[in-house]
N, C-alpha and C positions, 0 to 999 in steps of 0.2 A: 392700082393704089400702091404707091408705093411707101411703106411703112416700118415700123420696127417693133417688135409687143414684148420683144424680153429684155430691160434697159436697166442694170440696178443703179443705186446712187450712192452705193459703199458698200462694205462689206465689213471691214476689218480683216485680222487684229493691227492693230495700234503700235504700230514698231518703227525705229526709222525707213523699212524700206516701203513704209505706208508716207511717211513722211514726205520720201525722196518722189515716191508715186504722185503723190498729190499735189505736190511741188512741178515736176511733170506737166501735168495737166495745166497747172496756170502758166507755163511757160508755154507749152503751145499753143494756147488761147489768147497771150498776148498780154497777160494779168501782170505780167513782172517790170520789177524797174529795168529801165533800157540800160544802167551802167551794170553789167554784169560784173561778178566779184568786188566792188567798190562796197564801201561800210553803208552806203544808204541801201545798194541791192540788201545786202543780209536783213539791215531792219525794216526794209519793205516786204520781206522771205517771211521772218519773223513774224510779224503781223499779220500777213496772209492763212501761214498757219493754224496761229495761235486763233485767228476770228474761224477761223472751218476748225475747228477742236471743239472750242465753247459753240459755237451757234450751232454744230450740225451737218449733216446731211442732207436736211428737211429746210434747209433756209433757205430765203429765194435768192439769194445772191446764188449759190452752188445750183441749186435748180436751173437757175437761168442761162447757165452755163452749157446743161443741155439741149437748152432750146435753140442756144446760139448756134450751134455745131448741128444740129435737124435744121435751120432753115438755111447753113449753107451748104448742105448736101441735098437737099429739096425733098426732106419729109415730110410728108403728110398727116401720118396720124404715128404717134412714138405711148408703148404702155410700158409706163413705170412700172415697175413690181417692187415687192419687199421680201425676200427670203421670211420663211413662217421664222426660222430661229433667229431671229431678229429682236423678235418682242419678249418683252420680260414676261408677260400673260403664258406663256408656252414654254415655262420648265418645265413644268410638268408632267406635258406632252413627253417630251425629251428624255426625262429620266425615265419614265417607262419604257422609250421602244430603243436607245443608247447604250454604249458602254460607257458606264461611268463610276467606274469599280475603282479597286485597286490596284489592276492588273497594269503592265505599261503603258497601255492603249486608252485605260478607262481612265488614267491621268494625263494624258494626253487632249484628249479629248475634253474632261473636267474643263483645265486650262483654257481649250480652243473653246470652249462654250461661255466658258465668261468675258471672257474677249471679245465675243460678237455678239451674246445678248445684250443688248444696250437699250434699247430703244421700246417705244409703247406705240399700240395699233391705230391708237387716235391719233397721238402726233403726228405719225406720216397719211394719215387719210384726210384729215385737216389741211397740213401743207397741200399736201397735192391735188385736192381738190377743192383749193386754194388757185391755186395753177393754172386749173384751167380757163379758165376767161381770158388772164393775162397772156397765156400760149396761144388761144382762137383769135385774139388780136393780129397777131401778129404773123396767123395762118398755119399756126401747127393744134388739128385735135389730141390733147393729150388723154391719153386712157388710164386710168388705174388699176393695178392689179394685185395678187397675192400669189408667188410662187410656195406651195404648200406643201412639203416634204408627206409622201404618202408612205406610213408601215402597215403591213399585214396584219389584221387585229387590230387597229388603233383607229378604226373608222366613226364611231359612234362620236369619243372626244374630239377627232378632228371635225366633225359634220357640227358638234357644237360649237364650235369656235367661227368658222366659216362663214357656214349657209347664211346667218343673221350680217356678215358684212356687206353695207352698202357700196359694192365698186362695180367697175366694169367688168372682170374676167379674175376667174381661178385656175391657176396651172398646176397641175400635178405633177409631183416629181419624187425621182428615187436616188438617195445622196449616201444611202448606208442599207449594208446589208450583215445581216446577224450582229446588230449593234454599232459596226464597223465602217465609218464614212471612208470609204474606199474612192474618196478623190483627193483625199488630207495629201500632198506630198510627204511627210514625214511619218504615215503609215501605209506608204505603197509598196512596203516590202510583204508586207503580209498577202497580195497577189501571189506570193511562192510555196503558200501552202494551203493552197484550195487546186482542186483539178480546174481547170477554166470551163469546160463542158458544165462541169456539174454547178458552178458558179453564176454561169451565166443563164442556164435552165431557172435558175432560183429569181436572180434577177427579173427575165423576163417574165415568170408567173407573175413576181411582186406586181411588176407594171401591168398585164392582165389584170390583176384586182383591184390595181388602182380604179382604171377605167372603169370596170365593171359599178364602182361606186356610184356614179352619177354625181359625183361632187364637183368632178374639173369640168370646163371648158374647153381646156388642150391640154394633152400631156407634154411635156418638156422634154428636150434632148432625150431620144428614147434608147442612143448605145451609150451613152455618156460612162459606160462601164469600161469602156474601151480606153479612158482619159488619156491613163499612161503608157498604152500601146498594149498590155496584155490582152488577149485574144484570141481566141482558137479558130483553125481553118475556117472564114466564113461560110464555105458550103454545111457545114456542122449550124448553123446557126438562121439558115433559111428558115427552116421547119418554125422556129420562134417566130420569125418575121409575120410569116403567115399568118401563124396564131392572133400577132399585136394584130396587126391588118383589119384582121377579120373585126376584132373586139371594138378597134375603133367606128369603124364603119357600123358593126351593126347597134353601137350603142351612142351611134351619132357625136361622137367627141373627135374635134382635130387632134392635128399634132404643128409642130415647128420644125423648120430648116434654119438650125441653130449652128452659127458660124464663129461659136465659143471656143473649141475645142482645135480648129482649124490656126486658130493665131493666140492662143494662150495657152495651150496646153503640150507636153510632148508630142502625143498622136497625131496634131497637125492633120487630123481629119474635121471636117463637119457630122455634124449629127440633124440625119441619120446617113448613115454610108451610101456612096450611090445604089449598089443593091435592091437595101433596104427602101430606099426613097424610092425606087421604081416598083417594088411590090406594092410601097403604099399608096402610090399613083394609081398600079391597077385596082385596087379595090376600090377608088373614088374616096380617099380620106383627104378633107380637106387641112391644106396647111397655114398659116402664118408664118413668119421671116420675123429673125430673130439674129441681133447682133451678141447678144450675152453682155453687154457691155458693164464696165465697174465704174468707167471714169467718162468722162463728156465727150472725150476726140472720139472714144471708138464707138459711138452712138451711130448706127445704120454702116458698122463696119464688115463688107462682104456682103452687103445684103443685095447689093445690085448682081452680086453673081448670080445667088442662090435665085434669084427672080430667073437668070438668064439659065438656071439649070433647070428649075420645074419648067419653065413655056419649051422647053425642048424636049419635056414629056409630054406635051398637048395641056399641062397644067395652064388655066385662062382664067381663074378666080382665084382671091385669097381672101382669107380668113381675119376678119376683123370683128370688134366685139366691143359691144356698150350695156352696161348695166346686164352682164351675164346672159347676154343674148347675139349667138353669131348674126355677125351679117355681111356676107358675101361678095368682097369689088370687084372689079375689075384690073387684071396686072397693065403694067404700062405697054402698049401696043408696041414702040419700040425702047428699048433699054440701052 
């Protein structure tokens, strides 16, 4: 099967180089007028924008866009997700387990939260399961999902928010620690005042207790702490591995070979490190493939690798998922 389960459709914030991004995207797909810099290119620019501002995200014109880019790379089955801070339903959530103080970091972050909460959990469950007939047409199963930022202590309000949505799959995931989203580029200096050992010990419980909840389906990128390269001698960090390993395997939850971090981030690693990915091979955890994607082109980007790195650990199934129930394919015999 060859497929992609972690695809977002934006993100924010809203700044020209969101612009110039999304501008991008319709350039490579072929959306622009052919007289480049000419006064009709800008007011055909203009309009492109301006209609992906007002409509959306969630509109099927931008949707469709994804679909176009999975049927000419020969996706199979691609699951949308929606970052949980997404939705206006979950301030909430947020002020509780965030910095959102007065310190520099908690206006910082203030800021980045209002800039990316935009959106309500019906609009995009709607749209995109809207989607899917129109995507099975035309030979791609689309999957819906929720990528759901898991904090220590905050399992009860997130189990109320969740469990009752109707989609295919819940991802867990861990994007901040001690209030602190430790993948913001413009608070990656604060890595200089934590010991890394002791940061990443912390990290990894958190993700043990994710799992332990029984809420995900998969956990998401599980070194994603690694983003911007901080990281202590990996032999220092096996012991962790084993631990996730074991938790996944004995509480039946996958994980992803997420190819986010390998082409958008500094570390220019995938998650999880080969290492790691070979511990998790041994314990029999099953995975999904995951391009991480923000924009339409890099939908199922690397994913043909990450196929060709698990079948060379004897990995022969992957992990796909409907209505929050794994179910098992088979990888492509040759790649």
């Amino acid at each position: 099967m060859y497929c992609d389960y972690h695809v977002h459709l934006e993100e924010g914030p809203y700044s020209f180089n969101w612009m110039k991004r999304t501008y991008l995207s319709y350039e490579m797909l072929k959306q622009v007028h052919d007289q480049t810099h000419s006064k009709e290119w800008l007011e055909h620019t203009l309009r492109l924008i301006l209609n992906r501002v007002q409509k959306g995200s969630y509109d099927e014109q931008w949707l469709d866009l994804y679909l176009q880019v999975a049927i000419e790379k020969g996706l199979k089955e691609v699951g949308i997700v929606e970052h949980l801070y997404r939705f206006k339903e979950m301030r909430g959530y947020f002020e509780h387990h965030i910095d959102l103080g007065s310190s520099e970091l908690g206006k910082l972050q203030t800021k980045w939260l209002d800039q990316v909460m935009t959106e309500g959990v019906d609009e995009f469950l709607y749209a995109t399961e809207r989607a899917k007939k129109r995507w099975e047409e035309k030979g791609v199963r689309l999957r819906v999902g929720i990528e759901a930022d898991y904090f220590d202590g905050g399992e009860q309000e997130l189990a109320s928010f969740i469990q009752p949505i109707d989609c295919d799959f819940i991802s867990g995931s861990v994007h901040f620690l001690n209030g602190w989203g430790f993948d913001n580029p413009s608070a990656n200096g604060l890595f200089l005042q934590y010991d890394l050992k002791t940061l990443y010990s912390q990290f990894y419980q958190t993700i043990e207790k994710g799992i332990k909840t029984g809420l995900f389906q998969y956990m998401s990128h599980l070194d994603n702490l690694k983003v911007f390269g901080h990281r202590p001698d990996e032999a220092h960090l096996i012991p962790h591995y084993q631990t996730v390993a074991r938790a996944l395997r004995d509480h039946d939850v996958a994980t992803e070979m997420n190819s986010g971090l390998y082409y958008r981030f500094p570390v220019k690693e995938k998650c999880p490190s080969q290492s790691f990915t070979s511990i998790l091979v041994e314990h029999g955890v099953p995975f999904t493939l995951s391009s991480d994607a923000h924009f339409p082109e890099n939908i199922g980007a690397y994913v043909h690798e990450s196929m060709s790195d698990l079948k060379s650990l004897g990995v022969r199934k992957i992990a796909t998922f409907e209505k929050k129930k794994r179910i098992m394919a088979d990888l492509p015999k040759t790649i």
